[in-house]
MITOR-375560 format. One record per residue (C-alpha): chain; x, z, y; residue in one letter; residue number from 1. Coordinates in Angstrom, 3 decimals, always signed. Layout:
MITOR-375560
- A	X	Z	Y	a	NUM
...
This chain:
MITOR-375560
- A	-4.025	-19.310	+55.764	x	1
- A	-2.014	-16.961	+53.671	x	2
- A	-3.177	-15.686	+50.540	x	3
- A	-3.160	-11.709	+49.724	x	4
- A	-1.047	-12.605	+47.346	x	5
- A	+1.644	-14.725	+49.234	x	6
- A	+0.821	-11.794	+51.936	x	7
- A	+2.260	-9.065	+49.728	x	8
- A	+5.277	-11.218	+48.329	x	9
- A	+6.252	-11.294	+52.024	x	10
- A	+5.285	-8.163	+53.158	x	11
- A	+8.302	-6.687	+50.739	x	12
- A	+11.550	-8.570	+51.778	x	13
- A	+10.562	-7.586	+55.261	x	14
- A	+10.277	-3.818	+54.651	x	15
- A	+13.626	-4.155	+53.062	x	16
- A	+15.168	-5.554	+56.171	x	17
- A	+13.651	-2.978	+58.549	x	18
- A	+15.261	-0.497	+56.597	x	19
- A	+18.365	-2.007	+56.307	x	20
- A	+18.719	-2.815	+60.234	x	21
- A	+17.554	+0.641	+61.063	x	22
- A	+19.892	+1.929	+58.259	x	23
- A	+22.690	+0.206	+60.139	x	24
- A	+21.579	+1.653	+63.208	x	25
- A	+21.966	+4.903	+62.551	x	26
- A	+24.772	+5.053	+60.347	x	27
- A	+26.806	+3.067	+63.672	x	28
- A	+25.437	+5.822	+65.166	x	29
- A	+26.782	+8.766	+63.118	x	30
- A	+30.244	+7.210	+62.620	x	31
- A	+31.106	+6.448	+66.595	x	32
- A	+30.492	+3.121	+66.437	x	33
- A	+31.553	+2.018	+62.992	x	34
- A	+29.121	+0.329	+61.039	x	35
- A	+28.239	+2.646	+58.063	x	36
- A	+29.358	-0.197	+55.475	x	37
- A	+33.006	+0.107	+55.852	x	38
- A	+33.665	+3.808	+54.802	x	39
- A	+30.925	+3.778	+51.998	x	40
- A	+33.440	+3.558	+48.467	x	41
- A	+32.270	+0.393	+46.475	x	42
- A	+31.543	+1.659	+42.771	x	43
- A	+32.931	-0.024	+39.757	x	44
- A	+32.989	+0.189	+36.333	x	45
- A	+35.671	+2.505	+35.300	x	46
- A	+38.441	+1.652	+32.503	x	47
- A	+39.833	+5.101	+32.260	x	48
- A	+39.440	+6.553	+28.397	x	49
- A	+38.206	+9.978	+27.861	x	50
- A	+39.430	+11.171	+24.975	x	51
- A	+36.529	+13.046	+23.151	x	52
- A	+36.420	+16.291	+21.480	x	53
- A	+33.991	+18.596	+19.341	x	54
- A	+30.173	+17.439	+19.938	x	55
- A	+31.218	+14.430	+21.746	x	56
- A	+33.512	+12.795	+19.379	x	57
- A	+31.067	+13.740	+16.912	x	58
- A	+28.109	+11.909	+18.688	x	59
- A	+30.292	+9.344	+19.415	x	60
- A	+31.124	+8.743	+15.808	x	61
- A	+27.531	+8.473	+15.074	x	62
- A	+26.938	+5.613	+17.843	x	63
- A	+29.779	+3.899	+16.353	x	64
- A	+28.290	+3.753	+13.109	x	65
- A	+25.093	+2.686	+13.990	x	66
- A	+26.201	-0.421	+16.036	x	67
- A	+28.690	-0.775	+13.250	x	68
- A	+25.542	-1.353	+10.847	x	69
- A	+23.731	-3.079	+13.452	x	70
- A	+26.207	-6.051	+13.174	x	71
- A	+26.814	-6.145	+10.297	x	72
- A	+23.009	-6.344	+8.694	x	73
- A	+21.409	-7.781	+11.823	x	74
- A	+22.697	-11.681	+11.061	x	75
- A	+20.708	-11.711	+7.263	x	76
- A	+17.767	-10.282	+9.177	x	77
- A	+14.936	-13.060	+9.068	x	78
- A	+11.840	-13.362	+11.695	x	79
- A	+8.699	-14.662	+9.203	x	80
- A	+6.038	-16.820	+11.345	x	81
- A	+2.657	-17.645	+9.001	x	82
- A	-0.289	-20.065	+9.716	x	83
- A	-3.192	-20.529	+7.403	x	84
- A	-6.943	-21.410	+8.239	x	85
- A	-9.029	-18.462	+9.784	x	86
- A	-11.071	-16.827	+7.442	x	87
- A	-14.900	-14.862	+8.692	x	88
- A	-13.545	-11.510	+8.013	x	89
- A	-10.820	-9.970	+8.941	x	90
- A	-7.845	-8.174	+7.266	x	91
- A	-8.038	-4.148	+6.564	x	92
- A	-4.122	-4.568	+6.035	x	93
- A	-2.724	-2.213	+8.968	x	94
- A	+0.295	-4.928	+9.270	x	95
- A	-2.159	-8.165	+8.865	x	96
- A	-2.229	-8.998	+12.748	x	97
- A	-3.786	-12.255	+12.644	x	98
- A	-5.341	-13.540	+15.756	x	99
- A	-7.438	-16.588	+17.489	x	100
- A	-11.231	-17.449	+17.751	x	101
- A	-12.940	-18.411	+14.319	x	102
- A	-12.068	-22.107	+13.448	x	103
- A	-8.704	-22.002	+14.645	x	104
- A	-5.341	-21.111	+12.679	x	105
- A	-4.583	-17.612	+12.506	x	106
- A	-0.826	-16.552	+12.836	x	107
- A	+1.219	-13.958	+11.768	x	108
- A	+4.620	-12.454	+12.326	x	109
- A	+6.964	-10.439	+10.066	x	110
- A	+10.618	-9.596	+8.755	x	111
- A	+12.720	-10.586	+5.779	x	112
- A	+16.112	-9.878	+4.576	x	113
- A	+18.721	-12.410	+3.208	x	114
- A	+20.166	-10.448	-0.129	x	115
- A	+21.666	-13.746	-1.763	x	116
- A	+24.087	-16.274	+0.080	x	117
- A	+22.097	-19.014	-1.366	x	118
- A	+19.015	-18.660	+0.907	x	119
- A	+17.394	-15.347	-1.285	x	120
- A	+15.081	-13.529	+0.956	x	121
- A	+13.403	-10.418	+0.217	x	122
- A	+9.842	-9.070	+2.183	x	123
- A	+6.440	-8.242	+1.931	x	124
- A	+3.403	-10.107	+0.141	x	125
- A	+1.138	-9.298	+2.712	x	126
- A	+3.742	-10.984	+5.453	x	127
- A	+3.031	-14.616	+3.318	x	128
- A	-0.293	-13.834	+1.835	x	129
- A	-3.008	-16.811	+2.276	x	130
- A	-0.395	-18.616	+4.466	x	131
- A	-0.176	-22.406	+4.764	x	132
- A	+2.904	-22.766	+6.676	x	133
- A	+5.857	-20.493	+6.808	x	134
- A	+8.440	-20.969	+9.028	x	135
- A	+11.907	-18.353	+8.493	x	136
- A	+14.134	-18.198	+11.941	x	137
- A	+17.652	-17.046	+11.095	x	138
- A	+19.894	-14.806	+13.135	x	139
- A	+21.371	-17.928	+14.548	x	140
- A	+18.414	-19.436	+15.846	x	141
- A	+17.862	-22.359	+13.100	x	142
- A	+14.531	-22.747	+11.471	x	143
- A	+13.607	-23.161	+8.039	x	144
- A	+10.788	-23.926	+5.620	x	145
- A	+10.922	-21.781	+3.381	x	146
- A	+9.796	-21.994	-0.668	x	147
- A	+8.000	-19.523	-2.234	x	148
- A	+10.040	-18.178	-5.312	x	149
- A	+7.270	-15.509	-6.531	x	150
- A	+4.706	-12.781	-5.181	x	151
- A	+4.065	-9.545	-6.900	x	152
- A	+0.889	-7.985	-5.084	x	153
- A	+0.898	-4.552	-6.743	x	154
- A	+4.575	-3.379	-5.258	x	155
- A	+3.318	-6.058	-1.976	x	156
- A	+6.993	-7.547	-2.555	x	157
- A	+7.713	-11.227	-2.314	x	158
- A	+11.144	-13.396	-2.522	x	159
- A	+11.150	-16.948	-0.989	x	160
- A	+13.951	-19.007	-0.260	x	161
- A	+15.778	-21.208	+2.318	x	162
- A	+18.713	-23.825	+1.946	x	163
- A	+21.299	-25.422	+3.450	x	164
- A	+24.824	-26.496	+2.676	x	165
- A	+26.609	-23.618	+3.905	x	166
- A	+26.308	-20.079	+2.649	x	167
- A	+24.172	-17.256	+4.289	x	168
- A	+25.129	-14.135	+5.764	x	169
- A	+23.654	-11.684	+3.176	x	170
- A	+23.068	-7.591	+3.563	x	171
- A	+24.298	-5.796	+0.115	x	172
- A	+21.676	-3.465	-1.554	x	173
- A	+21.669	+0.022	-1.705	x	174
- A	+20.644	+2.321	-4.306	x	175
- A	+17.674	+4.590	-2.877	x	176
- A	+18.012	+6.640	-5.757	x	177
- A	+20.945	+8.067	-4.365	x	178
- A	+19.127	+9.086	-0.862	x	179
- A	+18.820	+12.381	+0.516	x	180
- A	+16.046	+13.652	+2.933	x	181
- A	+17.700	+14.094	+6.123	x	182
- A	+20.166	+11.233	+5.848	x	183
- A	+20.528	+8.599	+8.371	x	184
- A	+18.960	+5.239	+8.507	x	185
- A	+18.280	+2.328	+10.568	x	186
- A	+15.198	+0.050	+10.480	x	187
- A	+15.681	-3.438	+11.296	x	188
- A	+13.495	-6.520	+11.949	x	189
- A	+10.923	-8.207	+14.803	x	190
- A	+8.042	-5.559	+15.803	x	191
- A	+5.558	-7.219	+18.223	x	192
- A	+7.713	-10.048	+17.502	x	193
- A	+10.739	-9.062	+19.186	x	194
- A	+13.346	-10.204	+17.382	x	195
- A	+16.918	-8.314	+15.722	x	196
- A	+15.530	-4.745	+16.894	x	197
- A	+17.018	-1.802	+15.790	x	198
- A	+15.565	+1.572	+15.400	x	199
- A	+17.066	+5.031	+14.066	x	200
- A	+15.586	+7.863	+11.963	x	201
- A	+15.756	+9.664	+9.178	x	202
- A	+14.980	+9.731	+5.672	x	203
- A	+11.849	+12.100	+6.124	x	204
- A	+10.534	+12.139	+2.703	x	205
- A	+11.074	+9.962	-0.773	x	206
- A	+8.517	+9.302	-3.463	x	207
- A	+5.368	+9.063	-0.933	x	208
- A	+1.624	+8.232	-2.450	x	209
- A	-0.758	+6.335	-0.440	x	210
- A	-3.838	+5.559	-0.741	x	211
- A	-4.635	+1.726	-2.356	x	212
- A	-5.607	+0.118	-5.250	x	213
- A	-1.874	-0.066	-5.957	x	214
- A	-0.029	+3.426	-5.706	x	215
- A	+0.542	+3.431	-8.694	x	216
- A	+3.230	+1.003	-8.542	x	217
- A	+4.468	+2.183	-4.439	x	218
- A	+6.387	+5.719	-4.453	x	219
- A	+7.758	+4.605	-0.580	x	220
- A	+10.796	+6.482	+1.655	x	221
- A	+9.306	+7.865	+4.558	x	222
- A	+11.083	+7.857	+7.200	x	223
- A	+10.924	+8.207	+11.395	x	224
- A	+12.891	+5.177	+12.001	x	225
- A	+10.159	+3.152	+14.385	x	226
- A	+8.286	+1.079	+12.424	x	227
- A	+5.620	-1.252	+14.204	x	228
- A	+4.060	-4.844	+13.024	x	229
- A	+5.870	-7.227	+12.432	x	230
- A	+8.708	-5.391	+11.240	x	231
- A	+7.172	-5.631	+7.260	x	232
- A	+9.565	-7.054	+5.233	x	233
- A	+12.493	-5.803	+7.038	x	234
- A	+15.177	-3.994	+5.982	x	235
- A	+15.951	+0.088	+5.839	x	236
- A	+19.597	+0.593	+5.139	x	237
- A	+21.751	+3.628	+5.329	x	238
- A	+24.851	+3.843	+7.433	x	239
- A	+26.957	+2.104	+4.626	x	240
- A	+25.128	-1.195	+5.532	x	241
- A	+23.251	-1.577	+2.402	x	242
- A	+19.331	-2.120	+2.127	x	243
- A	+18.024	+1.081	+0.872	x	244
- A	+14.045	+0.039	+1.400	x	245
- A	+11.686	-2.914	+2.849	x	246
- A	+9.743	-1.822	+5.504	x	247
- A	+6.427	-2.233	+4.411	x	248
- A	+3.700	+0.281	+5.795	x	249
- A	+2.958	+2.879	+8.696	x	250
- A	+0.536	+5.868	+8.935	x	251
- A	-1.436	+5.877	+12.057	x	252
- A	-4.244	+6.260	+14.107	x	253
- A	-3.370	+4.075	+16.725	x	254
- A	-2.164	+0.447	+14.438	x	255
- A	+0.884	+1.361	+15.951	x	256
- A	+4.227	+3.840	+15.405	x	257
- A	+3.281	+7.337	+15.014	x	258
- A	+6.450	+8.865	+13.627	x	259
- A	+5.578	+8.136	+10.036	x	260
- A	+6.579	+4.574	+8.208	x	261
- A	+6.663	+4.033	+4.851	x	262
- A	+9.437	+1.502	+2.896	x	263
- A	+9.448	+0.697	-0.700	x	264
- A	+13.239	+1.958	-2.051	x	265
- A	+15.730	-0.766	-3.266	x	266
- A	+15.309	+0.481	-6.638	x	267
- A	+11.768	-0.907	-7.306	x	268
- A	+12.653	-4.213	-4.887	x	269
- A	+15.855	-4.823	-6.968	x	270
- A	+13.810	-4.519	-9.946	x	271
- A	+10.789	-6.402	-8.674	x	272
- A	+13.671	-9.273	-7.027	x	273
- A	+14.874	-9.826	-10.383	x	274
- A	+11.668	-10.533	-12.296	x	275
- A	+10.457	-12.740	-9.463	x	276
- A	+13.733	-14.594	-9.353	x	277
- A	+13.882	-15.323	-13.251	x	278
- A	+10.181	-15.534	-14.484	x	279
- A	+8.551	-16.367	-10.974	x	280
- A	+6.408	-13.272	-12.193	x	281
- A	+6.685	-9.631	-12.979	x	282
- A	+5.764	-9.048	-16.560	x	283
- A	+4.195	-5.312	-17.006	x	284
- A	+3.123	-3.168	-20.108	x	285
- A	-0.605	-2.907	-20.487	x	286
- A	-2.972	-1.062	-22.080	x	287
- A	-6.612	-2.254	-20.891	x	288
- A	-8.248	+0.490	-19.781	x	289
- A	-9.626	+1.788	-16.443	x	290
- A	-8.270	+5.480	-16.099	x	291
- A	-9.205	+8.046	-13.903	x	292
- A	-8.647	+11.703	-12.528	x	293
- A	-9.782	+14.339	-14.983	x	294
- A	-11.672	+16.759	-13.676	x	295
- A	-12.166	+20.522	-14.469	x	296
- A	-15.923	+20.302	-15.984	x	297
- A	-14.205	+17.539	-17.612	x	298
- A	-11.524	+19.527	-18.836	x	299
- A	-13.104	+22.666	-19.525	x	300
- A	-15.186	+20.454	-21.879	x	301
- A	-12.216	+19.095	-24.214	x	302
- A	-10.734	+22.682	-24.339	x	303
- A	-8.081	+21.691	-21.550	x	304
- A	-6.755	+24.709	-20.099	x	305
- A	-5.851	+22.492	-16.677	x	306
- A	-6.804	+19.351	-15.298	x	307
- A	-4.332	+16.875	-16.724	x	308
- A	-3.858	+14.126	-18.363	x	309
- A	-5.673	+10.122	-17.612	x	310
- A	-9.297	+10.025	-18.534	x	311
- A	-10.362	+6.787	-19.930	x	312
- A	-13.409	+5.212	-17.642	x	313
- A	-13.627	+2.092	-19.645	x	314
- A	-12.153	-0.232	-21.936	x	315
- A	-11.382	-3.548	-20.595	x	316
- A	-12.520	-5.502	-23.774	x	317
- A	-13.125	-5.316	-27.341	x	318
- A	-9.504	-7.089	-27.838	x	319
- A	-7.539	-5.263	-25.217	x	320
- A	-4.439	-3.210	-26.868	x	321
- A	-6.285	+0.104	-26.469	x	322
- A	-9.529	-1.312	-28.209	x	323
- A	-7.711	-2.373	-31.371	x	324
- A	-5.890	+1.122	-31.582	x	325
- A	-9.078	+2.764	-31.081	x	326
- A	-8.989	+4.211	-27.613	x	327
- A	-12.978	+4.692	-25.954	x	328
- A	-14.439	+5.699	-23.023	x	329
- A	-14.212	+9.493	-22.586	x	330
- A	-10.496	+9.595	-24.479	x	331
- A	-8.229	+11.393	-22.589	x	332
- A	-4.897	+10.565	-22.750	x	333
- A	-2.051	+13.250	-22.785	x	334
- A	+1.527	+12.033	-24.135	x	335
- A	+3.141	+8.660	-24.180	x	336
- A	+5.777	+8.581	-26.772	x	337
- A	+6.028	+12.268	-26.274	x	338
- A	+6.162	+12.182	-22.777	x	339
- A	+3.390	+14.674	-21.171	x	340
- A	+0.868	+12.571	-18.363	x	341
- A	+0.258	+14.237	-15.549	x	342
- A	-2.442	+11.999	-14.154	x	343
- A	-3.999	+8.526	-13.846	x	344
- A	-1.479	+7.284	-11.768	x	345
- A	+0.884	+8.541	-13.273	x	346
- A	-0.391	+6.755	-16.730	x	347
- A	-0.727	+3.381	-14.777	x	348
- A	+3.404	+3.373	-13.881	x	349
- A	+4.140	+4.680	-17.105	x	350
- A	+2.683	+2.189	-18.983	x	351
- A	+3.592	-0.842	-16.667	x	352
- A	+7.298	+0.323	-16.455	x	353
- A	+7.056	-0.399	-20.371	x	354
- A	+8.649	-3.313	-22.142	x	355
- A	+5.441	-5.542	-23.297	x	356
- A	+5.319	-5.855	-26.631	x	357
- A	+6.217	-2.227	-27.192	x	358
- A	+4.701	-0.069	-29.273	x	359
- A	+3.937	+3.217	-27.907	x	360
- A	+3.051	+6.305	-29.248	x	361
- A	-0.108	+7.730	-27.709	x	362
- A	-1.298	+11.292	-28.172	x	363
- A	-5.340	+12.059	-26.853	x	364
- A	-7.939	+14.587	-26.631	x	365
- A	-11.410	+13.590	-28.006	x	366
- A	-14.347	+15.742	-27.944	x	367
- A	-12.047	+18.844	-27.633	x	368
- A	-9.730	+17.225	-30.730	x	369
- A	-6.426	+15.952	-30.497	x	370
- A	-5.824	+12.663	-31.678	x	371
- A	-2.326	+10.209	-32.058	x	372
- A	-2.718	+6.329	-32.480	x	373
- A	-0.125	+3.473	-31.900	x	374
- A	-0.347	+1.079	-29.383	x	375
- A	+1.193	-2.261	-28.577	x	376
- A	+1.348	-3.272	-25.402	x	377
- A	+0.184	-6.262	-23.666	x	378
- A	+0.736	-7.995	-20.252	x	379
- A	-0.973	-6.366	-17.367	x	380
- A	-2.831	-8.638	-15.529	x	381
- A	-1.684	-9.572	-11.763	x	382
- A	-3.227	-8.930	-8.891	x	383
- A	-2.169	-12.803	-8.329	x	384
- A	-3.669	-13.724	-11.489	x	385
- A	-7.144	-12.029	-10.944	x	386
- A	-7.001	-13.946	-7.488	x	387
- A	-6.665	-10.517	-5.778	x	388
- A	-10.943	-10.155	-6.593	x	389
- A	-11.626	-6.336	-6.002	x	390
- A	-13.984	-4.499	-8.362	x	391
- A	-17.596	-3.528	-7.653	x	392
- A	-21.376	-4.414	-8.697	x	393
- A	-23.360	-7.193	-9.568	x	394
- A	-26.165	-7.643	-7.933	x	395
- A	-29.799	-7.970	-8.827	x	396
- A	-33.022	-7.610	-8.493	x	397
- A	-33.620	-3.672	-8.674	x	398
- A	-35.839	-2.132	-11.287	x	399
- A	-38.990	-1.198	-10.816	x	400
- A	-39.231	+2.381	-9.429	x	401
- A	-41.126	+5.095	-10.742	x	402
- A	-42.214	+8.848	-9.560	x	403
- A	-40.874	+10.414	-12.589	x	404
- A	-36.977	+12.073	-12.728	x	405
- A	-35.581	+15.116	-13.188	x	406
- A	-35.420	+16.807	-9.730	x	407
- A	-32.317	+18.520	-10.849	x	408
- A	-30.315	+15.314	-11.118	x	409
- A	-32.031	+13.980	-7.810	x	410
- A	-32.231	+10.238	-9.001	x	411
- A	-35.450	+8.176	-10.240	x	412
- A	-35.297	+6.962	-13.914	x	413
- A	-36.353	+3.895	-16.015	x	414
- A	-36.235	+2.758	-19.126	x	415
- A	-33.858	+0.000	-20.389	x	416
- A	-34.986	-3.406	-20.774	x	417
- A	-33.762	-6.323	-23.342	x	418
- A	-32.101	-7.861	-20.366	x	419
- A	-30.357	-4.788	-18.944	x	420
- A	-28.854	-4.232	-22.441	x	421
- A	-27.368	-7.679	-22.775	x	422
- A	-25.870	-7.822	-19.231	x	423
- A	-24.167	-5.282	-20.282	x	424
- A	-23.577	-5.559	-23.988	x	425
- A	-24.881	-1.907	-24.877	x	426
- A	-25.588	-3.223	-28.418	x	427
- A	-29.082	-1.692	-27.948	x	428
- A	-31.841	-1.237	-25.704	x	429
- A	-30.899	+2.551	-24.775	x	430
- A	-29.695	+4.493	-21.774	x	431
- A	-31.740	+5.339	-18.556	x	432
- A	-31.440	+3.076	-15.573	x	433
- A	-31.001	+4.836	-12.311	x	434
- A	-33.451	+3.939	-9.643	x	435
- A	-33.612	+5.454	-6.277	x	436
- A	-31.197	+8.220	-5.769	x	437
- A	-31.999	+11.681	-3.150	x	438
- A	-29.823	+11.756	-0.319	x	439
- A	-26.942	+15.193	-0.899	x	440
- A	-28.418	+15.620	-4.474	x	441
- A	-26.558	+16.357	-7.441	x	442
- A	-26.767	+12.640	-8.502	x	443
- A	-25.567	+11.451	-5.029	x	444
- A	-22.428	+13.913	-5.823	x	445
- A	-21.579	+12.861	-9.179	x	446
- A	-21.168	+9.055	-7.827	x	447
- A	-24.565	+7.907	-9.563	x	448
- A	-25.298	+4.264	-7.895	x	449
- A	-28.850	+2.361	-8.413	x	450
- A	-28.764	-0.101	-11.466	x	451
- A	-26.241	+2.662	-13.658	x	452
- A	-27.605	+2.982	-17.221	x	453
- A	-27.125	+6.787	-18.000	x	454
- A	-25.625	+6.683	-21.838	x	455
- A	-24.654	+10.453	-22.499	x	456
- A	-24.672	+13.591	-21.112	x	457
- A	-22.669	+16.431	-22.126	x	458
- A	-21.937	+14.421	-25.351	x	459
- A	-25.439	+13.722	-26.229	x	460
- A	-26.795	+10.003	-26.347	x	461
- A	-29.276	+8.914	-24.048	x	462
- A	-31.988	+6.602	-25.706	x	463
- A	-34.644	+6.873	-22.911	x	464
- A	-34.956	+8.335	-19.661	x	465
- A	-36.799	+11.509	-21.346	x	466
- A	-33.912	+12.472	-23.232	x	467
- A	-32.192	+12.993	-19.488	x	468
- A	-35.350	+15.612	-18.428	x	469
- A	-34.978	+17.463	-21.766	x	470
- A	-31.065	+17.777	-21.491	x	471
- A	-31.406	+19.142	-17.627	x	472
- A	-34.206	+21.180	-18.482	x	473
- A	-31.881	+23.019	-20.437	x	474
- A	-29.038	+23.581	-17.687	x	475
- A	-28.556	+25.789	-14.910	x	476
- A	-26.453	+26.531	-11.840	x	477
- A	-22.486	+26.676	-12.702	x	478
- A	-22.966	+24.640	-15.939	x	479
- A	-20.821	+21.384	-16.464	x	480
- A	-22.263	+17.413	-16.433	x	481
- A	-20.393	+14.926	-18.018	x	482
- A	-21.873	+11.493	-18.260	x	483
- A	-20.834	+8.347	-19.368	x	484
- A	-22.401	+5.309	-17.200	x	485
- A	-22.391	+1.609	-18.035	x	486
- A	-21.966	-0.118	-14.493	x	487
- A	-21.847	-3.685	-14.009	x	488
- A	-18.649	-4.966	-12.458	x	489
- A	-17.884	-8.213	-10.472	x	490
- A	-15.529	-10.333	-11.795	x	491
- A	-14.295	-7.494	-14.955	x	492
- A	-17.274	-7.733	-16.734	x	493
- A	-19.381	-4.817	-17.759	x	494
- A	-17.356	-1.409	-17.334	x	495
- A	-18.322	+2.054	-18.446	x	496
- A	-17.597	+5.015	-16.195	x	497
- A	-16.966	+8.721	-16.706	x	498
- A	-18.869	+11.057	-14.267	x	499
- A	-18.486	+14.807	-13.838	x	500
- A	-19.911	+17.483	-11.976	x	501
- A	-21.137	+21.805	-11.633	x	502
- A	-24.716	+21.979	-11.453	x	503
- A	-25.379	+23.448	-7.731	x	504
């Protein structure tokens, strides 16, 4: 008995023969008696030249270039395979595509570039990150272990390297300084695994932000050029053949291409390449503080005219570089050896572009007044180093809760116990702790969580949770909050946080 399936593969070939007898038929038919067959013209693939003019010739051009670049680049072109042990919870990183039921190894694909005949290859962090085993395929099909030459997590670069006794093809890099929106480029590298593809685009944007603990240290290219996992790591190069960005990130809704990739420009790989390559490391100027945004209360309250500038949150430690020069919580910082900041972020890549050991002149606003101390610089800390450990709470038992709070602030109050203040070396018992906080209340909107310890508002010290009732007693709708918070931190230690706000 025939299966439906062996039915259908059957069913096919005969159709096609009906129509080819009754095809016959008719055209013996049409013709007198000769089958159709013999006065149908054969086709074949023509050798005649066409010599090409205006739009042609210029889109013909164009095609020539690309495949031109295409093989050229495509043999230093790497395809990345990972394998490490499966963890419980899965990767938020949009190009971490990891798969397999918990217990078993979890595998990966990506891209890399060769940019140094000896085995040098350029890609992304995230395409090695927690691996075990990395196997790098080459363009001609050999296989390689590769080593690991450095990581730097906050640009998500990485170099490792292969060896043999030959030389590898190698691409050239490109400066991306030198790119223009509009111009050309190709994107090159194994989406879904597929191996030496080649897309086209353009250059759709340069100096990018995106969201992350590190933008600071990522201005990408954007460009069209499809971008899709697995190709992270690849190369972007411009119609010279050089490697103008790494492939590194897409914007989506989807996990997949959605006209919008991201690459980090040759100028910060080149840069990054070169640290990794000598020191294993990337050495970056530090200043050891948490900044953030300032805001307009916040600015309106130092006698800023606009919100600008890096607000301190908190320093690190009591020996960090902006500790011994005096720096605090609440600071804001405005110049850098004369160089206006424009915000946090832009503070952050200042800083880390700097030599360490530098000393830097650093202008900042105190309580309204304008202040200039010198700093030297230390090392930043690593992403690598911290073990990659993001920030947030300790946790605790909560405190006990009480009825009494100011309903303007929305957020129950208590006082501060021995304990409290040692956790988190306040140097006295003082402060309010926050308790329960109203859902869509004023504290809910300044970022108040349970367990902060209120320490000023408005530039007046909180001792007890009374002084908070007095102070907001006193204020009314329009008028500006600021409030410095000690917060516990995981892994940092204690932290102190700036909070702003409009009364409603």
């Amino acid at each position: 008995m025939e299966s439906r399936g062996e039915k259908r593969r059957w069913t096919m070939p005969l159709g096609v023969s009906l129509s080819v007898i009754l095809g016959i038929g008719v055209g013996f038919w049409i013709s007198g008696g000769t089958p159709a067959r013999q006065s149908a013209r054969l086709l074949r693939v023509s050798d005649h030249e066409v010599a090409p003019t205006g739009a042609l010739a210029t889109a013909l051009a164009l095609s020539e270039a690309f495949a031109q670049v295409a093989r050229q680049v495509e043999p230093a072109v790497v395809h990345i395979e990972t394998e490490a042990a499966r963890t419980d919870r899965r990767s938020e990183d949009p190009f971490d595509f990891f798969f397999g039921p918990r217990g078993r190894p979890r595998r990966g694909t990506g891209s890399g570039v060769i940019v140094d005949p000896e085995g040098y290859i350029l890609t992304n962090h995230h395409v090695i990150r927690g691996a075990s085993t990395i196997r790098v395929k080459t363009f001609d099909g050999r296989t390689y272990t590769p080593e690991v030459i450095g990581v730097d997590p906050e640009t998500d670069l990485a170099v490792i390297k292969i060896s043999r006794n030959e030389p590898f093809p190698y691409a050239r890099m490109g400066d991306s300084n030198k790119l223009r929106v509009g111009d050309w480029v190709l994107a090159i590298g194994s989406p879904f695994g597929l191996e030496q593809t080649v897309t086209a685009g353009i250059i759709s944007a340069k100096d990018r932000v995106t969201d992350g603990e590190n933008a600071p240290f990522q201005r990408f290219l954007q460009t069209d050029a499809a971008i899709n996992p697995g190709n992270s790591g690849g190369p972007l190069v411009n119609l010279k053949g050089e490697v103008v960005g790494i492939n590194t990130q897409i914007s989506t809704s989807t996990g997949y291409f959605n006209g919008v990739g991201f690459a980090l420009p040759s100028a910060l790989a080149v840069e990054v390449y070169n640290h990794l390559v000598r020191r294993g490391r990337v050495a970056r100027g530090y200043l050891g503080v948490y900044v953030k945004p300032v805001t307009p209360p916040i600015a309106r309250m130092n006698g800023l005219k606009e919100p600008q500038g890096a607000l301190i949150e908190s320093v690190t430690d009591p020996e960090s570089p902006a500790a011994q020069a005096g720096l605090q919580t609440g600071d804001i910082i405005v110049e850098i050896d004369g160089e206006p900041i424009r915000d946090s972020r832009d503070l952050t890549r200042r800083v880390a572009s700097l030599e360490v050991g530098r000393t830097v002149r650093v202008k900042y606003i105190r309580d309204g007044r304008e202040y200039v101390t010198n700093v030297k610089l230390g090392v930043r800390p690593s992403l690598a180093d911290r073990g990659e450990e993001p920030r947030g709470r300790n946790e605790g038992p909560p405190p006990e809760k009480r009825p009494a709070g100011p309903p303007a602030l929305g957020a129950t109050l208590e006082p501060v116990t021995p304990h409290v203040a040692e956790v988190l070396k306040l140097g006295a018992v003082r402060g309010a702790v926050v308790g329960e906080i109203e859902e869509e209340s004023f504290a809910e909107s300044l970022g108040l969580m349970p367990g902060d310890v209120i320490l000023s508002i408005n530039r007046t010290e909180i001792r007890r949770p009374e002084d908070v009732t007095r102070i907001f007693e006193k204020l009314k709708s329009g008028d500006d909050v600021v409030m410095i918070v000690a917060r516990a931190t995981r892994g940092f230690g204690p932290n102190r946080s700036v909070l702003s706000g409009t009364v409603p």
